[in-house]
N, CA and C of each residue as an Amber inpcrd file, in Angstrom:
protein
   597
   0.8400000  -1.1830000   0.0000000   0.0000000   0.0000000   0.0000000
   0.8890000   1.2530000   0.0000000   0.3830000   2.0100000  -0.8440000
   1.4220000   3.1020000  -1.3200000   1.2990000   4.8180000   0.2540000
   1.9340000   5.0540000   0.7810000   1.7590000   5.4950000   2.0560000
   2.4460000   7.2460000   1.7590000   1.4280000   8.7580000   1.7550000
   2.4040000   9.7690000   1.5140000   3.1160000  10.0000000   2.3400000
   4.5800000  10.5670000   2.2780000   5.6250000  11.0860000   3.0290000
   4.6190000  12.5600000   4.0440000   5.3050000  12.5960000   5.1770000
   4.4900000  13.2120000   6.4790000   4.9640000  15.0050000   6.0630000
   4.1220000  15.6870000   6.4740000   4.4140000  17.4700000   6.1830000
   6.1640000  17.1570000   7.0860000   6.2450000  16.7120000   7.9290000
   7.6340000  17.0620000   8.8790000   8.6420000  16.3550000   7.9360000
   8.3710000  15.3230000   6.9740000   9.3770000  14.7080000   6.3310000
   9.7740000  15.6990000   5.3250000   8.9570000  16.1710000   4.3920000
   9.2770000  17.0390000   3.0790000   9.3680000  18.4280000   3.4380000
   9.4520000  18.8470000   4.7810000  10.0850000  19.8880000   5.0620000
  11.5760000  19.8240000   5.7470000  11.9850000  19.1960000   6.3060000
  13.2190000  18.9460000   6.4480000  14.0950000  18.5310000   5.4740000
  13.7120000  17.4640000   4.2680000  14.1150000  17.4570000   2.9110000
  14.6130000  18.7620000   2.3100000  13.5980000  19.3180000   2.1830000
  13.6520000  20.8220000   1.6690000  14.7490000  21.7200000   2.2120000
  14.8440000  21.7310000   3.6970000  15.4290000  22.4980000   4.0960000
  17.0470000  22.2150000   3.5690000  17.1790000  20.6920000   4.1230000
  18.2360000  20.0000000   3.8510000  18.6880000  20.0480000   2.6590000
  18.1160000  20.2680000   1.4620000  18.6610000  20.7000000  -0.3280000
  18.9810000  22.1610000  -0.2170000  18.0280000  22.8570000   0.5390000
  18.4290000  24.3320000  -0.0940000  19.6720000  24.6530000   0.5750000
  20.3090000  24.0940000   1.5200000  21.4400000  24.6230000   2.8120000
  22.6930000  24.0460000   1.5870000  22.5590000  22.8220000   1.2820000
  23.7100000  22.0800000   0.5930000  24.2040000  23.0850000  -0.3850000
  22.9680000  22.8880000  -1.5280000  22.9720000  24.0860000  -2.3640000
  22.5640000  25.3720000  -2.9490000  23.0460000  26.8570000  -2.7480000
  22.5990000  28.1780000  -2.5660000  21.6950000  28.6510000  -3.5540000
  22.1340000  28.0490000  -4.8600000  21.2610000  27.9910000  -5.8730000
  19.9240000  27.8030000  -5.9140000  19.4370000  26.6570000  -5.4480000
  18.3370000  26.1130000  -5.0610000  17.1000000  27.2340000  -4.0870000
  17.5420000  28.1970000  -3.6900000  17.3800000  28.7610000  -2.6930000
  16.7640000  29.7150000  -3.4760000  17.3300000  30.5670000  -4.5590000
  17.2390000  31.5230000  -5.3770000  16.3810000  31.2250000  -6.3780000
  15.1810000  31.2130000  -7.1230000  14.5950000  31.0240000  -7.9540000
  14.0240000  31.9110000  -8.9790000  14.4010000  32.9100000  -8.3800000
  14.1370000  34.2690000  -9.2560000  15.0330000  33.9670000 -10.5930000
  14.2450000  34.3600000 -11.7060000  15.0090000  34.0520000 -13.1710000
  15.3900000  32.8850000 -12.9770000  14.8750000  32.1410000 -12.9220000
  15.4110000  30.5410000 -12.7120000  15.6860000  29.7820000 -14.7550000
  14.6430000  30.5170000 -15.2360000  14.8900000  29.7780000 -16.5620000
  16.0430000  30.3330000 -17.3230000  16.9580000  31.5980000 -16.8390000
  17.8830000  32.2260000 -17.5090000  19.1120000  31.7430000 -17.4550000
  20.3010000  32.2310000 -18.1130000  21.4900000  31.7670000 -17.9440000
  22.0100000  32.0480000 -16.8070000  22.7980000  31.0180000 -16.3980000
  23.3620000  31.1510000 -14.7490000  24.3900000  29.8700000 -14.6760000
  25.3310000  30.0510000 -13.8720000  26.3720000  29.2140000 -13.9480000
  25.4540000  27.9630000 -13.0360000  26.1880000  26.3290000 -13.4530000
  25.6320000  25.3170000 -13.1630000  26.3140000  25.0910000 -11.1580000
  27.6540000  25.4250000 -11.2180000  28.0090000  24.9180000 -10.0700000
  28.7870000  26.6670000  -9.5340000  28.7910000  26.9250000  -8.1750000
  29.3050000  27.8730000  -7.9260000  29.6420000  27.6440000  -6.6570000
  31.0860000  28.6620000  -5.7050000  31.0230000  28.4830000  -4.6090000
  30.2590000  28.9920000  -3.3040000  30.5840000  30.5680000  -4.1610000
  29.8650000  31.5340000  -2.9970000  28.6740000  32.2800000  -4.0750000
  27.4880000  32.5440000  -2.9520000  26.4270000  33.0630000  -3.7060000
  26.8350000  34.6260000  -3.9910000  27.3260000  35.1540000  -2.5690000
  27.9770000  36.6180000  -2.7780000  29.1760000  37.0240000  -3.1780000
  29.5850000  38.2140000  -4.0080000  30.9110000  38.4830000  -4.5600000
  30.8620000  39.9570000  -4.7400000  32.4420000  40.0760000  -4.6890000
  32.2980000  41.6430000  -4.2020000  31.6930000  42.2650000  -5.8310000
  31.5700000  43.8850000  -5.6640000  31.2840000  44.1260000  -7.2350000
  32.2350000  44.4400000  -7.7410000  33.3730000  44.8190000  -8.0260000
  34.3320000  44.5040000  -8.9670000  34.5120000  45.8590000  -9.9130000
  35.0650000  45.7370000 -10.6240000  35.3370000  47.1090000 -11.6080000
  34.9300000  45.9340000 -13.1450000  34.9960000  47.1690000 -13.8760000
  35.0000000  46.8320000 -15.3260000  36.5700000  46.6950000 -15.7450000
  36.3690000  45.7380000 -16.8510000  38.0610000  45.8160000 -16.9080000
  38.4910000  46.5010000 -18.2100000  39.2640000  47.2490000 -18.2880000
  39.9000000  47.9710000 -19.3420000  41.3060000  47.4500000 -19.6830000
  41.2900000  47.1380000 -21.2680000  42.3840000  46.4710000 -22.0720000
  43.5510000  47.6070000 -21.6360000  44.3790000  47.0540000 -20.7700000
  46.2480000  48.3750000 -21.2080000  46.5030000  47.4470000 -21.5010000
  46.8250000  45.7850000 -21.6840000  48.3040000  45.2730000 -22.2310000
  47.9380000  45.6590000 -24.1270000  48.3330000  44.3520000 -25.0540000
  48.2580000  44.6000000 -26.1930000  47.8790000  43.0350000 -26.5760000
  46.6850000  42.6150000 -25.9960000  46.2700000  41.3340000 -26.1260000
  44.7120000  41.6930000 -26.6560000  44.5430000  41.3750000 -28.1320000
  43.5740000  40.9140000 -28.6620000  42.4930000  40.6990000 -28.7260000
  42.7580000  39.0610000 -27.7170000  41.9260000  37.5580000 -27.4150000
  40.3620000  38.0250000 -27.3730000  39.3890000  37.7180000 -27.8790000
  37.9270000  38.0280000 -28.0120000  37.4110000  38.9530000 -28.9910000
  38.5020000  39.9620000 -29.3430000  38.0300000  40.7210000 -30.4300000
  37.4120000  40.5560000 -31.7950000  38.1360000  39.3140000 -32.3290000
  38.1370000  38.7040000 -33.7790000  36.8390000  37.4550000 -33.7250000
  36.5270000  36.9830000 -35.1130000  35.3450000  36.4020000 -35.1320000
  36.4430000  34.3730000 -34.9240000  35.5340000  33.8000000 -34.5110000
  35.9690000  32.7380000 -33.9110000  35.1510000  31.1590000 -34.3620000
  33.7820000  31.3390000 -34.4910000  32.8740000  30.3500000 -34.9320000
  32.1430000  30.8390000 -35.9720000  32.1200000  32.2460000 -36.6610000
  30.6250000  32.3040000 -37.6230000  31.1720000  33.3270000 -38.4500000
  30.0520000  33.7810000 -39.1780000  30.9090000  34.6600000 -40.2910000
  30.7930000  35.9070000 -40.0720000  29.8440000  36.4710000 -39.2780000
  29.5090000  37.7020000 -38.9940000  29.1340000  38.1850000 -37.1270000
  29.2930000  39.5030000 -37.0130000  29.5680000  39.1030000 -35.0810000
  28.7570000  40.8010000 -35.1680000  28.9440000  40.8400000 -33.5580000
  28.4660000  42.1100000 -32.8310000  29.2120000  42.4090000 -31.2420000
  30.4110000  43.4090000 -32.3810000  31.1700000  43.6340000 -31.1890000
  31.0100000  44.9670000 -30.5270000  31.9240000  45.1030000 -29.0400000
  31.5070000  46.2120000 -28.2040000  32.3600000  47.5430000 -29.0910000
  31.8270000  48.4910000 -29.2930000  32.7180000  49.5460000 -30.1280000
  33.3330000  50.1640000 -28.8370000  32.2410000  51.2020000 -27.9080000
  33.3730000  52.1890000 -26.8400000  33.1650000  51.2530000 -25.7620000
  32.9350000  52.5510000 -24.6340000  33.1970000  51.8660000 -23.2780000
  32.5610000  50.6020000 -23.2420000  32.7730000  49.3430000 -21.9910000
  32.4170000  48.2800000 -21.4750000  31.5490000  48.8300000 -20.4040000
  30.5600000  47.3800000 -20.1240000  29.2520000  48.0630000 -19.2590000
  29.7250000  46.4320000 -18.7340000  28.7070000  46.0570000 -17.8390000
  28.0990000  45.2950000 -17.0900000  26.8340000  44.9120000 -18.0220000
  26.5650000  43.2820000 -18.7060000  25.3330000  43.1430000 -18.8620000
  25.0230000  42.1920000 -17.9310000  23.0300000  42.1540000 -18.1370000
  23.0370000  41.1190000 -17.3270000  22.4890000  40.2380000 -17.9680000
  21.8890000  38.5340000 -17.3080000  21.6370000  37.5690000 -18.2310000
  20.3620000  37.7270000 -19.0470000  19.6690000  39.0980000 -18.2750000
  17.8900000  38.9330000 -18.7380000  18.1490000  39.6250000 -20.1810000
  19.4620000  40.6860000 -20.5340000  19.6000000  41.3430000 -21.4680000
  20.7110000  40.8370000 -22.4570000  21.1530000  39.1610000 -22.6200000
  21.8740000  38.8290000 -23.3990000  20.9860000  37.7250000 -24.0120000
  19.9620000  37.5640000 -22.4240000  19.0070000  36.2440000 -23.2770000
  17.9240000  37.1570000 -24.5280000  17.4240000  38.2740000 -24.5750000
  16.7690000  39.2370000 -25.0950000  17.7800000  39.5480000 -26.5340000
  18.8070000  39.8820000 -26.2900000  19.2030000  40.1930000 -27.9900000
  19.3780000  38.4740000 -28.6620000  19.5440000  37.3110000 -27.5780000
  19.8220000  35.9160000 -28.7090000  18.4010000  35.8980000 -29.0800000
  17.2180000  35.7140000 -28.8130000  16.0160000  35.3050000 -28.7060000
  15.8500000  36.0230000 -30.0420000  16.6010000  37.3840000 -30.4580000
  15.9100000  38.7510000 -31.0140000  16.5890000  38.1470000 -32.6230000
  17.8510000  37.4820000 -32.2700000  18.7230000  36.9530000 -33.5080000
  17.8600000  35.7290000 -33.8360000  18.0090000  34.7510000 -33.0540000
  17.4110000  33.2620000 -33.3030000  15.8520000  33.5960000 -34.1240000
  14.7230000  35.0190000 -33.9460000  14.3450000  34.9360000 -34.6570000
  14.1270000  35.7280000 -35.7610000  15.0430000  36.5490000 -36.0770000
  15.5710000  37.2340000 -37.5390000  15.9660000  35.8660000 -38.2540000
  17.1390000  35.3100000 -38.0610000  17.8350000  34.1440000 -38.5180000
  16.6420000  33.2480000 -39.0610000  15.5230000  32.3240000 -38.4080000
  14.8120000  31.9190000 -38.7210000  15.1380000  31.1690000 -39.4850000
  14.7640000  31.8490000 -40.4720000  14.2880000  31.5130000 -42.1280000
  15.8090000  30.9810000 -42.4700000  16.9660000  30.9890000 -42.3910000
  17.7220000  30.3030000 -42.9870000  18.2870000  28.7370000 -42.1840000
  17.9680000  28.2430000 -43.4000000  18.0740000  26.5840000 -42.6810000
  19.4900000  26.6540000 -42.1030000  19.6730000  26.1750000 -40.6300000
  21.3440000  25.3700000 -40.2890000  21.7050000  26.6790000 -39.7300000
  21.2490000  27.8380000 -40.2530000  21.8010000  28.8650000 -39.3580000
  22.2180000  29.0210000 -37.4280000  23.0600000  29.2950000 -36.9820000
  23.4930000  29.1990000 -35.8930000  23.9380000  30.2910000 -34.6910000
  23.3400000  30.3340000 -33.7170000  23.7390000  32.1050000 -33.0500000
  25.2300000  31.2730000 -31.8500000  26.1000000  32.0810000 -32.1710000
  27.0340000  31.7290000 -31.0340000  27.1750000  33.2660000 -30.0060000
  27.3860000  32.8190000 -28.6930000  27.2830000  33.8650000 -27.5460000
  28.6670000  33.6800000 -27.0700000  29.4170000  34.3590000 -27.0040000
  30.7750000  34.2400000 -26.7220000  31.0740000  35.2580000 -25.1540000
  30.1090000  35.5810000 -24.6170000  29.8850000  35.5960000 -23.1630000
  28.9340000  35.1260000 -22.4350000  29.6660000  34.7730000 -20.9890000
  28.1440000  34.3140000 -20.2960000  27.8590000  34.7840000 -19.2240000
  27.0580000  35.1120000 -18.3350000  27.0130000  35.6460000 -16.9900000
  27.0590000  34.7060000 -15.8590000  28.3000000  34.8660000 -15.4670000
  28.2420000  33.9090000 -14.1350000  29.2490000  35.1580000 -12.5730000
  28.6020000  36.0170000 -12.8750000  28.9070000  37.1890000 -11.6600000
  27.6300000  37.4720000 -10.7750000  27.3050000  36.8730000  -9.5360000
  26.4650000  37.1880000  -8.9890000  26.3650000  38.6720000  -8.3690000
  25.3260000  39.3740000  -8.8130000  24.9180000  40.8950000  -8.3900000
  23.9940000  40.4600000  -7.3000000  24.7050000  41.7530000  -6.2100000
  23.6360000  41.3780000  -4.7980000  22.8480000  42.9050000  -4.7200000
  21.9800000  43.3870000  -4.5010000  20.9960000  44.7680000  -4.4580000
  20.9350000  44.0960000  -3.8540000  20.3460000  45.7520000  -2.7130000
  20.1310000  46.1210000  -1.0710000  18.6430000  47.4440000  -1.8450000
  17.9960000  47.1550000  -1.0290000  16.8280000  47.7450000  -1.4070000
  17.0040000  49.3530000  -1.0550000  16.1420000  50.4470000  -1.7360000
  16.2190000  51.2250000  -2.1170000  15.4720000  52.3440000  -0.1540000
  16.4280000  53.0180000   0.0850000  16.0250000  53.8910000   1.5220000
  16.2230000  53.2200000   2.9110000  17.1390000  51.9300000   2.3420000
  17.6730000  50.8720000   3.4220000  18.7600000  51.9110000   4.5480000
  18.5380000  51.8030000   5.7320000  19.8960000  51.7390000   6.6110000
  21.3290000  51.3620000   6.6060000  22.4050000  51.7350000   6.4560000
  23.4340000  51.1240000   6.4890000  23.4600000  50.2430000   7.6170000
  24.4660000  48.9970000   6.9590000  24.7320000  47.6860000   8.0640000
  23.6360000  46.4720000   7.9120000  23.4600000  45.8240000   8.7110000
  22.8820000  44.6980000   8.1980000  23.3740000  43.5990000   7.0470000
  24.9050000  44.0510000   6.6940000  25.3290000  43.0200000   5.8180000
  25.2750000  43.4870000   4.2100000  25.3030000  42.3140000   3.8600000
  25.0670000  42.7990000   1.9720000  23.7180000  42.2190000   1.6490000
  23.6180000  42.7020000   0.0780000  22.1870000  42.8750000   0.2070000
  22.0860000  41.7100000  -1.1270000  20.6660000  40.7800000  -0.9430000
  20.2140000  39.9060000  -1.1290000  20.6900000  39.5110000  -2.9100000
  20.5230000  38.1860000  -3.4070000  20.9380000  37.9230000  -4.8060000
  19.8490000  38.2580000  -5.6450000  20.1140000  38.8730000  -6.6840000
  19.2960000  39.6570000  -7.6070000  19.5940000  39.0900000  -8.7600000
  20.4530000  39.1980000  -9.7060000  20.6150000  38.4790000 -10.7710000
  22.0720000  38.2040000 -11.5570000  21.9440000  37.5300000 -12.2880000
  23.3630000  36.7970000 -12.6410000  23.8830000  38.1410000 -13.8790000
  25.3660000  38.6810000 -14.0320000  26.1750000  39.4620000 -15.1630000
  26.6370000  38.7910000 -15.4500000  27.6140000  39.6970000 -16.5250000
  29.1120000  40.0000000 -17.1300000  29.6360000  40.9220000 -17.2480000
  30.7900000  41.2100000 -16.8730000  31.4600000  42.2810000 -17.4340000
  32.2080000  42.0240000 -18.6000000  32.2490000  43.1650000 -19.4760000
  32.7390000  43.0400000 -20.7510000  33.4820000  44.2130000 -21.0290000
  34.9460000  44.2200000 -21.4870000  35.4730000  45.2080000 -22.3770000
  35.2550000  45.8480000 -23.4400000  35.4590000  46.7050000 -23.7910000
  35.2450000  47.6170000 -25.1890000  36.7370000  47.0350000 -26.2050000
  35.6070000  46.1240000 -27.3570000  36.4150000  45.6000000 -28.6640000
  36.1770000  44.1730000 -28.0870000  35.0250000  43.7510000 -27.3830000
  34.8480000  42.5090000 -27.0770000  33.7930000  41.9640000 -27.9110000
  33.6020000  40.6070000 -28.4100000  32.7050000  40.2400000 -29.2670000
  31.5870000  39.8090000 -28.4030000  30.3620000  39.6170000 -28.8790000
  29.2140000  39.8180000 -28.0080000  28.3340000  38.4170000 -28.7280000
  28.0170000  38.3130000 -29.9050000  27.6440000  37.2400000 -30.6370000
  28.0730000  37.3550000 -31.8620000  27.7650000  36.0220000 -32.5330000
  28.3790000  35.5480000 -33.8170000  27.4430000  34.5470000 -34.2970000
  27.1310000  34.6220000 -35.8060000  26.4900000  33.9210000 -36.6420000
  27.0420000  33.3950000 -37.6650000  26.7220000  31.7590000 -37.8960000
  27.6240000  31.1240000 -38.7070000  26.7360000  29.8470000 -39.0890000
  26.8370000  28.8280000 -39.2340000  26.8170000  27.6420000 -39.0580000
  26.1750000  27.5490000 -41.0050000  25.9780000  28.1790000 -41.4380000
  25.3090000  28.2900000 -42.4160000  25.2940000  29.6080000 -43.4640000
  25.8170000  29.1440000 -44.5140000  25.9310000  30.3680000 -45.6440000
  24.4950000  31.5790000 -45.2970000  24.8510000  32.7360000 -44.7400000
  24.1530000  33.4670000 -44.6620000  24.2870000  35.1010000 -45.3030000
  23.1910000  35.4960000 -45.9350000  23.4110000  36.8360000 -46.6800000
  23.8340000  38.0420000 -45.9090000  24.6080000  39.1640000 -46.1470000
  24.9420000  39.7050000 -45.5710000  23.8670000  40.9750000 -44.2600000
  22.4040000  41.4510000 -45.7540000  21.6120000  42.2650000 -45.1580000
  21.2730000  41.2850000 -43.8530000  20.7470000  40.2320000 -43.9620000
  20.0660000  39.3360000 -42.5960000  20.9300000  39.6740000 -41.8130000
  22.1260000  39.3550000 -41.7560000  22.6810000  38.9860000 -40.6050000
  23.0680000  40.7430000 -39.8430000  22.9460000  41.4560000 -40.8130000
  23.2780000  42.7910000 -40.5250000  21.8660000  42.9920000 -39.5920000
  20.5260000  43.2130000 -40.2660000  19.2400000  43.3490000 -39.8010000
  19.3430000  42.7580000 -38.3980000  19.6500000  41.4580000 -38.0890000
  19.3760000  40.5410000 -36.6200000  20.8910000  41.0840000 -35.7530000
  21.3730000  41.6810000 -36.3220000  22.4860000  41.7100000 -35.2010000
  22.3160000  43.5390000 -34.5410000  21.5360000  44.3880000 -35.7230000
  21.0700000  45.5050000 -35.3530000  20.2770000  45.6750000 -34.4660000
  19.0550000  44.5790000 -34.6930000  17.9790000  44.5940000 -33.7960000
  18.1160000  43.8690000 -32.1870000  19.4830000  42.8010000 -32.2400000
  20.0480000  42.6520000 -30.8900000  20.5390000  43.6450000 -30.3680000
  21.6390000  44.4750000 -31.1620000  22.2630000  45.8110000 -30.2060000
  21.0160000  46.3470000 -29.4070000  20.0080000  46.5830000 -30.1140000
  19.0760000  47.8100000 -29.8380000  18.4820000  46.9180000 -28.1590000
  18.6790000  46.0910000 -27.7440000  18.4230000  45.3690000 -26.4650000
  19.7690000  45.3580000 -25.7970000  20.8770000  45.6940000 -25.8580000
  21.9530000  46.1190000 -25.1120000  22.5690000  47.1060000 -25.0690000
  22.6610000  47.8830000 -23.8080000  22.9560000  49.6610000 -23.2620000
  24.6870000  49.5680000 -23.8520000  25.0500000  48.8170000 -24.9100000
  26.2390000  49.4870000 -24.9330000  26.2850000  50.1470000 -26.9310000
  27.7790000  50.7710000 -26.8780000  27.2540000  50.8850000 -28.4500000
  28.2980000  49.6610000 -29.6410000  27.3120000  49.2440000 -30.0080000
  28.0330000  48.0940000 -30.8880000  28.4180000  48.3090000 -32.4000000
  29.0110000  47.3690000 -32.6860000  29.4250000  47.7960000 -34.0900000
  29.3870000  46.0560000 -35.0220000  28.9930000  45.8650000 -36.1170000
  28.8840000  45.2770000 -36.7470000  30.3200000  44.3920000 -37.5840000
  30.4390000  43.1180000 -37.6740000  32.0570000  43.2370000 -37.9800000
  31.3290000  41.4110000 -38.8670000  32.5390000  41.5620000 -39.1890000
  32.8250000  40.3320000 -40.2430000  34.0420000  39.5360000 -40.6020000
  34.5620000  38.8370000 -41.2030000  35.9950000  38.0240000 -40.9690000
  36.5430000  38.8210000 -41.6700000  36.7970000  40.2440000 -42.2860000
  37.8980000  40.8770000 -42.8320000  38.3380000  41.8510000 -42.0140000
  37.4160000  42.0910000 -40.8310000  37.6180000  42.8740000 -39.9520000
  38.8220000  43.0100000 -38.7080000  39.6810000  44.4270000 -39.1120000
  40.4810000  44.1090000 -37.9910000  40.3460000  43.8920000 -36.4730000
  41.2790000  43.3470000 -35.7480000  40.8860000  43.1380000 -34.2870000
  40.8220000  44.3980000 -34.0010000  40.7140000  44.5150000 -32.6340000
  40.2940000  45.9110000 -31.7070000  40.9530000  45.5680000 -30.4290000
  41.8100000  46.9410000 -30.1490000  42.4310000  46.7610000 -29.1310000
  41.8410000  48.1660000 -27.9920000  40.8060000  47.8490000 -27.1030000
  40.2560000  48.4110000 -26.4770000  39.4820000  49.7260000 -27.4790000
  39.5690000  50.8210000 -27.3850000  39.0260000  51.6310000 -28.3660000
  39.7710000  51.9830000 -29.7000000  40.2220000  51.0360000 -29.8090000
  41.5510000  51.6820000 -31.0710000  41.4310000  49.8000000 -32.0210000
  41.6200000  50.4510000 -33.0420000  40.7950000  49.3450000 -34.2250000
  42.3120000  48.9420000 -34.5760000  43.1220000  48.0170000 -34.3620000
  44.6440000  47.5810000 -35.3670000  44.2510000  47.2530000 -37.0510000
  44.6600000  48.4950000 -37.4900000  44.7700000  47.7330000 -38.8800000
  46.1240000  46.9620000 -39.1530000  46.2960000  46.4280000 -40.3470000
  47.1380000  45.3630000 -40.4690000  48.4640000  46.3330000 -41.3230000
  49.5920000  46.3090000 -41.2470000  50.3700000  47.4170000 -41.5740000
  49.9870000  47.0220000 -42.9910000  50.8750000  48.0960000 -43.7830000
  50.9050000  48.0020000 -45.3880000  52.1430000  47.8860000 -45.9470000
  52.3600000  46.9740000 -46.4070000  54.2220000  46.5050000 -46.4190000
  54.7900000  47.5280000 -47.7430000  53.8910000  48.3580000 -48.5180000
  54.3680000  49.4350000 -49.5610000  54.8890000  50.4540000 -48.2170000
  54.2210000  50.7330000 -47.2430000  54.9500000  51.8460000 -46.3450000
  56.1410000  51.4820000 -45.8360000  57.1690000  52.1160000 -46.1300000
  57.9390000  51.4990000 -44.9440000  58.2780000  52.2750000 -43.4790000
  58.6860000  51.6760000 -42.4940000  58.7180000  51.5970000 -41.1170000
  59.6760000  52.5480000 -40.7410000  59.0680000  53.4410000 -39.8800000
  60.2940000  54.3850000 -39.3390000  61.2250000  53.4960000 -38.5820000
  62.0190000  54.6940000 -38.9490000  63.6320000  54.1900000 -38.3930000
  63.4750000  54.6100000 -36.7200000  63.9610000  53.3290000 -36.2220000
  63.9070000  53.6610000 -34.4400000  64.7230000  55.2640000 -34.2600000
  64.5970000  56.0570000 -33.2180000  64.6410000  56.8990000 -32.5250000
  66.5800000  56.8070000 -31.7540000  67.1050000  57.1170000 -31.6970000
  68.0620000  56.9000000 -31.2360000  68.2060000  57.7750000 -30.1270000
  69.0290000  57.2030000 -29.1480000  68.6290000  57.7660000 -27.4920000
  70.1770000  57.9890000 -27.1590000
């Protein structure tokens, strides 16, 4: 005879999952992107990071033929506003068979808000929702998987910017990298190279 578990059993269960794991606890935006395993729910907030060395890495297209990179400053997005421009591509794209959206960031920075006319003290303030921080000349998405015309992919990657507070710029595989706000073109071997400086 099949017998239900007692209110005192499936509340101690409960309690006992959400303590193990912090996640569990949090359900707000639960269907959005969010990292699978984490340690701490809280983290400090951090700065944005700005390119000084002379490293590249993220600027250039990587999986697809056409992208949407950060032109000036870097912001903070968050996951509700990266899931909003893929959703915005996946359905421009549509119509072309095999077509493919790649996201070449993800948000796994937990943001904590403290409510608005609060007291100082009492700690930090509760988990709100999952970021990223991103540099300026960072790629944001990319479309590929499938011979695609240029207007489409231009059209769906316009209508994603217009769902993210930063200002983007449109790029393609002939496009030079970007080194923070400054675009590297590729030298021109008819110029030739000044002569070093002598000290």
């Amino acid at each position: 005879m099949f017998s239900l578990p007692s209110t005192r059993s499936l509340l101690s269960t409960c309690r006992a999952t959400s303590t193990s794991n912090p996640l569990l606890t949090f359900t707000r935006n639960k269907g959005q992107l969010a990292p699978q395993r984490i340690t701490y729910i809280k983290r400090h907030k951090g700065v944005l990071p700005v390119p000084t060395g002379g490293s590249t890495k993220g600027t250039t297209l990587a999986y697809g033929e056409y992208g949407l990179r950060i032109k000036e400053n870097g912001a903070r997005l968050s996951a509700k506003q990266l899931v909003a421009a893929e959703e915005v591509i996946k359905r421009k794209i549509k119509q072309v068979k095999g077509a493919k959206v790649y996201m070449r960031v993800f948000p796994d920075i937990p943001v904590c808000i403290k409510g608005n006319e609060t007291r100082m003290g009492k700690g930090k303030g509760g988990f709100e929702f999952w970021a990223t921080r991103v540099t300026p000349g960072r790629v944001l998405f990319e479309i590929g998987g499938a011979p695609i015309r240029e207007e489409i992919a231009r059209e769906a990657l316009r209508l994603a910017s217009d769902k993210l507070p930063t200002i983007n710029e449109f790029i393609s595989r002939t496009t030079p990298p970007r080194l923070g706000n400054l675009v590297l073109y590729p030298e021109d071997p008819a110029i030739p190279a000044a002569p070093p400086k002598a000290i």
